[in-house]
N, C-alpha and C positions, 0 to 999 in steps of 0.2 A: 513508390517504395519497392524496395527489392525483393523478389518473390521469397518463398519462406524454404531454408535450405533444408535438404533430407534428414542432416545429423540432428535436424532440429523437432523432427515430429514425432511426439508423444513418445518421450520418454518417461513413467511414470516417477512419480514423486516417489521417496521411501522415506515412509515415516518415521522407522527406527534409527535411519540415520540422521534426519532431519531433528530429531530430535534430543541424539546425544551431540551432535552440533551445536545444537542450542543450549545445550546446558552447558556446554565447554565453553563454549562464547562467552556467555554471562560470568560463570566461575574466574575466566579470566580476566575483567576489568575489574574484579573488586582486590586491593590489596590489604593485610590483615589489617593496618591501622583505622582502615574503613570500616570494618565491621567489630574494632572493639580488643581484639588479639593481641599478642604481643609479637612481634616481628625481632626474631633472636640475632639476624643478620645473617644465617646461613643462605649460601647462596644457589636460587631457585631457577630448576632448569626452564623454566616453564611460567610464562608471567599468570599473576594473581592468585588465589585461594589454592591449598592443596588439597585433594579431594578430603584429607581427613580432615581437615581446617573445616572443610564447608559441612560435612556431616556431622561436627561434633555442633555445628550452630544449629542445624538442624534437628537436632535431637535423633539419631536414625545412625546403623550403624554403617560403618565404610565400605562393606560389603553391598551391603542394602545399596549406598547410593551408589557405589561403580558398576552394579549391574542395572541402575536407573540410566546411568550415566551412557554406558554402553547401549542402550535403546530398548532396554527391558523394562517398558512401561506396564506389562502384562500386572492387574490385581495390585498396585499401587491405587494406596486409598486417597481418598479428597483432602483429607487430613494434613497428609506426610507432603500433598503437593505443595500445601499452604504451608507449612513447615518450611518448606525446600525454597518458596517462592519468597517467603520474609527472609531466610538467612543469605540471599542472593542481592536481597533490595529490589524484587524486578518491580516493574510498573504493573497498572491494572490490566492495559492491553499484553504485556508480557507475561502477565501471571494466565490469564485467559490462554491465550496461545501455547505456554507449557502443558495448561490441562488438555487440551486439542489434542495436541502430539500424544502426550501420554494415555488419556484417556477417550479416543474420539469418539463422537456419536455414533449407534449402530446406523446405518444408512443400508435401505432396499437398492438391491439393484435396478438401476435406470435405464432406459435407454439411452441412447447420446443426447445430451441436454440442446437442443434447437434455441437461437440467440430470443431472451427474453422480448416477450412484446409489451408494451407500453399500453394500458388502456387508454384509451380515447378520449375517456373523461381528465384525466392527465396531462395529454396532448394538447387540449383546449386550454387546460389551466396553462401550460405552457406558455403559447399564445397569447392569453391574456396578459401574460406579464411583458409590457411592452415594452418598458424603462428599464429594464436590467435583463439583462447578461442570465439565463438560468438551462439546466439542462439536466437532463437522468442518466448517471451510470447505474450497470449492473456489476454483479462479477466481472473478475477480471480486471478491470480499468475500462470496459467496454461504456463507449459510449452508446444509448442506446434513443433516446429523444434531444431535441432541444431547441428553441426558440431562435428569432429573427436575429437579435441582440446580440446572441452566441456567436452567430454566424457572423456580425459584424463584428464581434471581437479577436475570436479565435479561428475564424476562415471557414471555408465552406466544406465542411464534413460531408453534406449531401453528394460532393461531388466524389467520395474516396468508397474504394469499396469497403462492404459490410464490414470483414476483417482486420480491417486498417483504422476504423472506429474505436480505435484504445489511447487510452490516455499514456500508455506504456510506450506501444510501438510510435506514437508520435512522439512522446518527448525524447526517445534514445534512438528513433532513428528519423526522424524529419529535422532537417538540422535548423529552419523557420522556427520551430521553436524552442530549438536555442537560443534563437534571436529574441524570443515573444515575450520568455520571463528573466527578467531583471537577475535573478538569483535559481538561475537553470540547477545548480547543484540540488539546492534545498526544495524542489521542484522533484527531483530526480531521486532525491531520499523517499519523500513522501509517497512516492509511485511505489518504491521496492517493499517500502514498510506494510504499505496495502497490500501489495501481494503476498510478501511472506504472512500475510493475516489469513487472506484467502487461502493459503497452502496449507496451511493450520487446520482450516476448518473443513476443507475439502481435499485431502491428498489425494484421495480419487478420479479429480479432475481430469481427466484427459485432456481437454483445451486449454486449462492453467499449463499442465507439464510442457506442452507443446509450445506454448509463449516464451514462458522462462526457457527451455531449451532454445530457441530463434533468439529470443535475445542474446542469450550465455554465448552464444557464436559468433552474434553479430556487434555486438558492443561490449566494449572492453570494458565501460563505466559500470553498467549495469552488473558483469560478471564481478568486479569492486565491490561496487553497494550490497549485492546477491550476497555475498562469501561473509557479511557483517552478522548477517541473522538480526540485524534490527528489528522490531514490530510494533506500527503505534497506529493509534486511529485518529484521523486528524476531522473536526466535525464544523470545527471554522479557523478563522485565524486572516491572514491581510496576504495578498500577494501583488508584486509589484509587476507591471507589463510593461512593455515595449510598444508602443501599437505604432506602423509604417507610420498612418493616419494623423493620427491626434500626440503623438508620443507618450512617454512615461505616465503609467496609471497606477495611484495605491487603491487598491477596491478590496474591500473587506469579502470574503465567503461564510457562507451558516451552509450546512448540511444536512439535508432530514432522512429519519428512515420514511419509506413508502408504507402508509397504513398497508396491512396484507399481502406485503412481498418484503419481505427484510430483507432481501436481496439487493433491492432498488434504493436509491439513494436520489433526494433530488437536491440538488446543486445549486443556492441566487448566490450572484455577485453582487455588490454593492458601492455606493459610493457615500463620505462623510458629506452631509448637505451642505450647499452652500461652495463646497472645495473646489479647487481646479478638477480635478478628475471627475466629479459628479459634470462638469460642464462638460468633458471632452465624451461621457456619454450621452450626453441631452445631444453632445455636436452628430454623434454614431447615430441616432434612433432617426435623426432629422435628414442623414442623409440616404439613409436606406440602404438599398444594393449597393450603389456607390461605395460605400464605408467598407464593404467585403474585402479582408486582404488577399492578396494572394498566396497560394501554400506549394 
């Protein structure tokens, strides 16, 4: 991968701005027949809700919400979020992430956070899963553990440096796995959704800012997907693969939090018993190294 350019490193996150982005986002894809209003036909400079439209559903005056709007999340109550968050329609992951922005947790200052380590007891759990495909992200998209199986699926991580262990920088800049998921887009959504989760809840991040900056430079997709403010959390669901090997795989994901680090996240892939794809993993586990693709 291509080393990581200067305009790219740690520029902090700004939550004020991030956050009346976010409201302007949302505001914009609801149009008034969606939420109930009457739509006179005048015609609107600006697509979707007009800030007075969204504060009279709100219950809150228009004042109140254009200086929410403008990134004055300062002494806005839980209340007026949920308020703000039903006359919007957001999701649960969306309404989560507006309170982030608006109201974020006090956080002590840290030192530079050092890439999480995996207990050991974990590692072995790992290991023991020899039939499927499982691995630990942290923050970030970092990949931080992961089993024989992975490595027969998704190529040999061990061999990339620490840095380059993100599910981010490989999907938008290794172009292999463009090749690897069937539906690279929705792949690619998923990745920015999670981070705009992580930016939410950690604007402080120093090594988030510096990702999303490397990305925002280096790929045009990402700076797309980035500018949506989407946010969702996705904890299973089916993804289809490409594998050099065995070819096309539908394998199911479940996602858990890590008992005592919600930070960690551990990842099995799976297959419907009995299906061609459950066989083209039994064909991966039996070949071993062999089955490794190249990245």
């Amino acid at each position: 991968m291509d080393e990581q350019p200067e305009a790219a490193v740690s520029r902090p996150l700004d939550r004020r701005a991030e956050l009346s982005e976010f409201l302007r986002s949302r505001r914009a894809r609801l149009k008034p027949e969606d939420v109930g209003l009457p739509d006179f036909g005048r015609r609107r400079r600006v697509p979707g809700l007009r800030r007075e439209e969204l504060a009279q559903l709100a219950g809150v005056s228009v004042a109140y919400y254009t200086r929410l709007e403008q990134g004055n999340g300062r002494n806005v109550s839980a209340e007026v979020l949920d308020s703000i968050a039903r006359a919007l329609r957001l999701t649960d992951a969306e309404h989560a992430h507006l309170t982030h922005l608006a109201k974020p947790a006090p956080h002590k200052k840290r030192p530079p956070a050092r890439r999480p380590q995996v207990r050991t007891a974990l590692q072995h759990l790992l290991a023991s899963m020899d039939a499927v495909p499982a691995y630990i992200t942290g923050r970030r998209t970092e990949i931080l553990a992961w089993n024989r199986m992975a490595t027969a699926l998704f190529g040999d991580w061990g061999g990339l440096a620490p840095e380059d262990r993100t599910w981010a920088r490989l999907v938008f800049l290794c172009p292999e796995y463009r090749e690897l998921f069937v539906d690279w887009e929705q792949k690619a959504i998923d990745i920015v959704c999670g981070l705009r989760m992580d930016a939410g809840r950690f604007p402080d991040d120093a090594r988030l800012a510096a990702l999303v900056g490397e990305l925002s430079v280096k790929s045009e997709e990402f700076r797309r997907l980035w500018a949506t403010h989407d946010v969702k959390e996705q904890f299973y669901g089916v993804k289809r693969l490409r594998h050099p090997l065995v070819g096309e795989l539908a394998l199911g994901f479940e996602g858990l939090r890590v008992t005592g680090d919600p930070d960690l996240n551990l990842i099995v892939y799976h297959a419907e018993p009995d299906s061609a794809s459950a066989e083209s993993l039994r064909l991966l586990a039996s070949w071993g190294a062999a089955a490794v693709p190249t990245l």
